[in-house]
N, C-alpha and C positions, 0 to 999 in steps of 0.2 A: 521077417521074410522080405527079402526084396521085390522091387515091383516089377513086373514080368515086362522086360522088353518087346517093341515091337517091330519085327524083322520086316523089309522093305521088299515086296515081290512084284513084278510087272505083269508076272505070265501066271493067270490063272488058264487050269483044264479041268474037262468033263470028267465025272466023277470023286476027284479028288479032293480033301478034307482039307482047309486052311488055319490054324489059329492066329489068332495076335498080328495080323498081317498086315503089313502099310502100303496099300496098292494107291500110285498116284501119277496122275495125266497121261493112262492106260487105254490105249482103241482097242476094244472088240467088237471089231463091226464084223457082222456074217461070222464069229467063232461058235463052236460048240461050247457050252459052258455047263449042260444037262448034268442033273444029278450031281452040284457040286455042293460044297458044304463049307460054309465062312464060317465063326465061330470068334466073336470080338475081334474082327476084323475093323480096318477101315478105309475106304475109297475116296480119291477125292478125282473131281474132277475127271471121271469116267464117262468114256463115251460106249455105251452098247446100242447098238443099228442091225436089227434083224438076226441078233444074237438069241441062240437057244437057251432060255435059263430053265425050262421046264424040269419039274421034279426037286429043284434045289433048295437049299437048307441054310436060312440066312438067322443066325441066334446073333444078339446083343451088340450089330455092326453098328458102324458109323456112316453113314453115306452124305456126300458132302458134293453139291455143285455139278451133279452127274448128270447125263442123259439117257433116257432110255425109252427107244425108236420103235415102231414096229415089231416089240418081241413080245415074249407070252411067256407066262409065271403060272402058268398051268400045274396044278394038282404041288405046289409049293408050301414051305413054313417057313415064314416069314415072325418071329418073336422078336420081342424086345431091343427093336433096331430104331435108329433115329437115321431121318431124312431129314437135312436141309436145303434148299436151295436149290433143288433136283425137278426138273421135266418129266414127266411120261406122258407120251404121244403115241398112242397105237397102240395102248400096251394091255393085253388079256390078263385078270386075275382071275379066270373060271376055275373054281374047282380049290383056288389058293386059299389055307388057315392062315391068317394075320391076328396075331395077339399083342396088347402092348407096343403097340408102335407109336411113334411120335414123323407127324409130316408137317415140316416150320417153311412156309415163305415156298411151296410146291404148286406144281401147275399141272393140271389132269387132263390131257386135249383129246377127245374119242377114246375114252378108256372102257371098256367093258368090265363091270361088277359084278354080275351075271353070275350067280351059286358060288359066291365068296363068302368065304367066315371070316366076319370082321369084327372083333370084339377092343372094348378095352382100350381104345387108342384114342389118338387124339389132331385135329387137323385143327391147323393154326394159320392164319393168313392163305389161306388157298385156294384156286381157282378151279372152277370143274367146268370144263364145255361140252357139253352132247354127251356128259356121263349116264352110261347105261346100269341103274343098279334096279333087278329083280329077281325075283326067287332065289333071295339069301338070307344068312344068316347076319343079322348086323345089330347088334348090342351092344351097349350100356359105352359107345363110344363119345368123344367130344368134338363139337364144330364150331370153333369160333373164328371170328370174323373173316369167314368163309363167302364166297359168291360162287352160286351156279347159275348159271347160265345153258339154252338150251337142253336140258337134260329132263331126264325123265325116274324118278324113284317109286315102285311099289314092292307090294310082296313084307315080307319078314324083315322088316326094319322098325325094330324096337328098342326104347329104352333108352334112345339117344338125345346128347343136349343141343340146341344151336344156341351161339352166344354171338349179340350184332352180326350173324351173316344176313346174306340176302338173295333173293331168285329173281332173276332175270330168264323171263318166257320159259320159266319151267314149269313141271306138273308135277305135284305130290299126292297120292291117294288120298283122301279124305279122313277117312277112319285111322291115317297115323298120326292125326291132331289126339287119340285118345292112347298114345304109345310114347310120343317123344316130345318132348316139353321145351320151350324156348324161344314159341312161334307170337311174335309182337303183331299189334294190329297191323301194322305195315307190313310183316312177310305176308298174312293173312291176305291184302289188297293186292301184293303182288302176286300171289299165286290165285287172285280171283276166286277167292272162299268168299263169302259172307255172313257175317253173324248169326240169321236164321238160318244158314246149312249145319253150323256149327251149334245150333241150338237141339235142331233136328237130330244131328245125331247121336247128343249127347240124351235127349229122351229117347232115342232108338236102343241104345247101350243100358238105358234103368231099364227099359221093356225086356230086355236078354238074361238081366241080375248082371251087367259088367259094370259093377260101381266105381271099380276102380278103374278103369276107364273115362269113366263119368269123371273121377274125380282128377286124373291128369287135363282133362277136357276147361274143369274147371284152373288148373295154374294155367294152362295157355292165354287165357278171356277176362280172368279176372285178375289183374295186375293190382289194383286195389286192394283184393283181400287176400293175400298169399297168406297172413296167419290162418285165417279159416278152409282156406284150400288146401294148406300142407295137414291142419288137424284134421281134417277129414279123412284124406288119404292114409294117414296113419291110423286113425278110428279105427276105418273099414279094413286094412291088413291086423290090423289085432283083435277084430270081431271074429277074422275069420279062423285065426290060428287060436281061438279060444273055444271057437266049434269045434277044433280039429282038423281043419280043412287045409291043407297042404299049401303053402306058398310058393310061388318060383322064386327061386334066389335072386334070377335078374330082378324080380320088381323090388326085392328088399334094399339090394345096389343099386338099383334107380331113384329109390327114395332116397337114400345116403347120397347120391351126387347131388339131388335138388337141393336137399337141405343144404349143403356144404357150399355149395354157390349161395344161395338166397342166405346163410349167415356171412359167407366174404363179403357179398352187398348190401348187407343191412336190411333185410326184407323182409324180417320177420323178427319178433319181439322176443326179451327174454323170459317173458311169462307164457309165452309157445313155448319154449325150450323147456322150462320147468313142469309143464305140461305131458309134452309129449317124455318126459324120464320118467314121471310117474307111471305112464300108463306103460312102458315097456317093462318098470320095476316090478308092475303089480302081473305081468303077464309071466314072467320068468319064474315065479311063485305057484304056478297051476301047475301039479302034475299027470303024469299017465297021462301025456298028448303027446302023441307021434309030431303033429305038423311044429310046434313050440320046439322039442327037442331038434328037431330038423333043423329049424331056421335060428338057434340058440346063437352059432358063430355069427352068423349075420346081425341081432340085435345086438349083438356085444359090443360090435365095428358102430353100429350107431350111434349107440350111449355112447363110446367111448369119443367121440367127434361130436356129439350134445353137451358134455362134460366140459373137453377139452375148450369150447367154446364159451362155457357159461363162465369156468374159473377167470374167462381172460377178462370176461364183462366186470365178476367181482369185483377184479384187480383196479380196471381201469373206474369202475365205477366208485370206488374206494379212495384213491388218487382225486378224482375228481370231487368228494363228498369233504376232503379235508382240505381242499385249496378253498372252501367259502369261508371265509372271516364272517364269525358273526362278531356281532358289537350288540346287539340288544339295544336298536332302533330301530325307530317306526319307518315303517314303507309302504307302496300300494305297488299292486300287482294288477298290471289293463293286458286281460285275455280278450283276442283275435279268435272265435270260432265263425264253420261256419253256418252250424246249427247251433242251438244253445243244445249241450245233456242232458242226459236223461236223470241224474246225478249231479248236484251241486258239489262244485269243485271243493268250496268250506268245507263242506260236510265230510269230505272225503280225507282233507286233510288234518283236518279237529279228530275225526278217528285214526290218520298217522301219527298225531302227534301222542294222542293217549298210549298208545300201543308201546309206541317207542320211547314215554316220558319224556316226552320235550316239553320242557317247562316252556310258560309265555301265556300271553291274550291270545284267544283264539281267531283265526281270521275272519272277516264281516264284509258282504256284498255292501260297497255303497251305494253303487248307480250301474243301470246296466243301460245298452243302447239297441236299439233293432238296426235290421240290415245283415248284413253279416253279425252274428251276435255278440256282442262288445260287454267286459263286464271290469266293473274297478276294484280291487278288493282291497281292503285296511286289513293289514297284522305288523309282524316286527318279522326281522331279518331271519329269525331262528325257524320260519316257515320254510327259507330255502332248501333246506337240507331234505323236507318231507318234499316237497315240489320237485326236484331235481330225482329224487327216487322214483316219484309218481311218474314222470315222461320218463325217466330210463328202462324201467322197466316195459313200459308198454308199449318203447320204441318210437318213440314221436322226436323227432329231430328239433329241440330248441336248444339255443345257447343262454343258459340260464347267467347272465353277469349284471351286478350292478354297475349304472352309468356316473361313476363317481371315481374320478381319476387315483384320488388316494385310497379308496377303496382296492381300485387293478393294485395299486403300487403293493398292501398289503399282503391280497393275493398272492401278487406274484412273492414276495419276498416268505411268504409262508409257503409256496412252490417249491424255493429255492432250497427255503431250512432242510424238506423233506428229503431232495435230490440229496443237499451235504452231507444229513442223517446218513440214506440209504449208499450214497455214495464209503461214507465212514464203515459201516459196517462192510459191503464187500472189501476194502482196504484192510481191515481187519483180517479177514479171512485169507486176503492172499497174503499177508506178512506171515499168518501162520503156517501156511500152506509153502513158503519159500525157507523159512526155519526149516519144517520137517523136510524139504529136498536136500539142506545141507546136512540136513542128521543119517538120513537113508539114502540110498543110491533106489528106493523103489518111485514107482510111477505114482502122482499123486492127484489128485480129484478138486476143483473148486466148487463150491454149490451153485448155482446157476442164478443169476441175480432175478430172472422170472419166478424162482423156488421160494427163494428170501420174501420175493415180496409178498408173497400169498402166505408168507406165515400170521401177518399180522391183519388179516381182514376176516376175522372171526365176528366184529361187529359188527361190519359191514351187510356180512352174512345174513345176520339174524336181521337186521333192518327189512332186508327182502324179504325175507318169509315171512315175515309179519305186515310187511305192505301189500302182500302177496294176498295173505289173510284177510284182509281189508277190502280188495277187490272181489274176494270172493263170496264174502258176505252182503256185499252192496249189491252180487249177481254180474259185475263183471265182465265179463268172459267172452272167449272167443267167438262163440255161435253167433252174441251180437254183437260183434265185432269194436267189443270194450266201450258198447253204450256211449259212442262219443269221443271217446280219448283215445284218437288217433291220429297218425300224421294228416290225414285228407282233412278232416275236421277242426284239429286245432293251429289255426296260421302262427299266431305269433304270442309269444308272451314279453311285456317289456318289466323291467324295473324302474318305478319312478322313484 
């Protein structure tokens, strides 16, 4: 099929239906434009100045560089269109459904939001001055590194992210600190909350039974424990769908956007991830519940982006477990906390290494130090591999390398071998995969070298669950926020 051209029109009219259209460095200032219909269209550089668009029907456009003056988008469908580099000033969205949009590097000056349905989209470098947004519908949209400025937001605004924006002399209702998730201590400062209002209301919200409010309340406040704040929030949605108790879809796709940012930035651990699969496996398992069967589509998009995310950890984490050279030498290992644990770190690893059969001496505190707590441990090299499990899994950002220049060199040259390996093998694959295009004239398929690689981290595999095993026996776990073995707690580990 070929690809559908796109024919060049200058002169759009009211009422009329457009597809595939290329409208470009076009004035409608004061035109009727009412009840029109674009349909993957695209605009550039358009100027509309007290233009009627009311009524109209913008599906999967382009708009690009445009301005739009004093007009009104009153009782409009505005889907699946992207804005870039576009103005509105003076511009009414009352009464307008916006689905799916996308607004890059936009400027919002005296815009009225006012009973707008705004779902689904997403605002990207943009500026809002004296935006007036209340009594609407406004969901599970994105705002990142956004600034408003003089404006004012209440009413029906749920479910939405802010990422580095910021308020400048604005006002946000209070109670949507338990709706929309993103708010850093410094938006908090600048919108003159403080911690006890935020504390208040988050007991005002356990007083009503809105725990799930409570518990968005808690990812705003506690940046520290996002693994205990995201399990929680899932707890309380799968307590409730296990009563029967009906879920709103927005808050299932509200958790799916938290999660899916906080694993792009590292914010939560992959023994949270293996956590929370369990508990949506075991809920999928309950039958005769209305609200499970309801919300079924929605855990599946979960798991299916908890999955997606754990196999990539595997991967790299696998990649990672085989670039350590042991040699079967002694070493000592000087941990940076800044509590000692609850849990001796030996202890923890003498049971990964029984689990896993790692031969070797087992490791031995020799000196520890007060102050921040400093501890030196004796083993041999073959501890690396259970160590480097223990932080990966629990999310703690160290770089595990020894300080021995022939050592990197092995490393890396064991890197290398892997790369040539995996590099050989897809080489394989497309020799044969260009054979069979000379043999057939059909369409042919390569496997995808992220497929390849996960064929062979079947030991990998099992390394986690059994280190997994190990935490959970020791108690672990999220509620105490991994007794210690966490990024805030553990500074530094070095290899002497």
């Amino acid at each position: 099929m070929n690809t559908l051209q796109k024919k060049s029109n200058n002169t759009l009219k009211a009422g009329q239906t457009y597809h595939y259209e290329l409208n470009n460095n076009a004035n409608y200032e004061e035109n009727d434009l009412h009840s029109i219909t674009l349909k993957s269209c695209i605009l550039l550089n358009g100027y509309f100045k007290s233009t009627l668009l009311a009524d109209s029907d913008w599906d999967s456009c382009q708009v690009e560089n445009c301005i739009f003056q004093n007009i009104s988008f009153e009782n409009s469908d505005i889907t699946s269109t992207y804005f870039e580099d576009c103005t509105f000033k003076k511009v009414i969205f009352k009464g307008t459904t916006t689905t799916d949009i996308t607004f890059l590097n936009c400027k919002f000056e005296d815009c009225n939001f006012n009973h707008i349905g705004l779902s689904s989209s997403t605002f990207e470098d943009c500026c809002f001055i004296n935006l007036k947004l209340r009594q609407s519908s406004t969901t599970l949209n994105l705002f990142k590194n956004c600034v408003f400025t003089d404006s004012k937001i209440a009413g029906n605004f749920l479910y939405n992210l802010f990422l580095q924006s910021h308020f400048e002399n604005t006002q946000i209702s209070r109670d949507l600190l338990a709706s929309n998730v993103g708010f850093t201590q410094e938006n908090l400062n600048e919108l003159s909350i403080n911690t006890i209002d935020v504390k208040n209301l988050q007991q005002q919200l356990l007083n009503r039974k809105d725990v799930i409010g409570a518990a968005i309340i808690s990812i705003n406040i506690d940046e520290k424990f996002y693994d205990y704040s995201i399990w929680v929030y899932m707890q309380i949605i799968i307590d409730q769908l296990r009563n029967n108790i009906l879920v709103r879809v927005e808050q299932l796709l509200f958790f799916k956007i938290i999660i899916d940012n906080l694993l792009m930035t590292h914010k939560i651990s992959l023994y949270t991830v293996v956590g929370i699969l369990n508990l949506l496996e075991k809920v999928k398992l309950i039958e005769d519940n209305i609200a499970i069967k309801k919300a079924e589509p929605t855990i599946q998009q979960i798991q299916g982006l908890l999955l997606e995310h754990y196999h990539q950890i595997i991967v790299w984490l696998h990649d990672k477990l085989h670039g350590i050279k042991i040699e079967d030498k002694p070493i000592q290992l000087k941990i940076t906390y800044v509590a000692e644990p609850d849990i001796p770190i030996c202890s923890l690893l003498e049971q990964m290494m029984r689990s896993m059969n790692v031969s070797g001496n087992y490791p031995v505190r020799i000196k520890t130090e007060v102050g921040s707590f400093v501890e030196w441990i004796q083993c041999y090299d073959n501890i690396l591999k259970c160590l480097q499990l223990l932080v990966s899994i629990l999310g703690v950002s160290v770089n595990l390398v020894k300080a021995k220049k022939a050592t990197t060199e092995s490393v890396s040259s064991e890197s290398n071998k892997e790369e040539n390996d995996s590099g050989n093998t897809y080489s394989n694959i497309q020799r044969n995969d260009t054979m069979t295009s000379t043999l057939t004239d059909s369409v042919t398929f390569q496997i995808p070298e992220s497929v390849i690689k996960q064929l062979d981290t079947a030991s990998t595999e099992q390394n986690v669950h059994q280190t997994i095993n190990v935490f959970v026996l020791n108690g672990i776990n999220i509620n105490n926020n991994f007794q210690g073995y966490n990024n805030f707690n553990i500074k530094e580990i070095e290899i002497l």
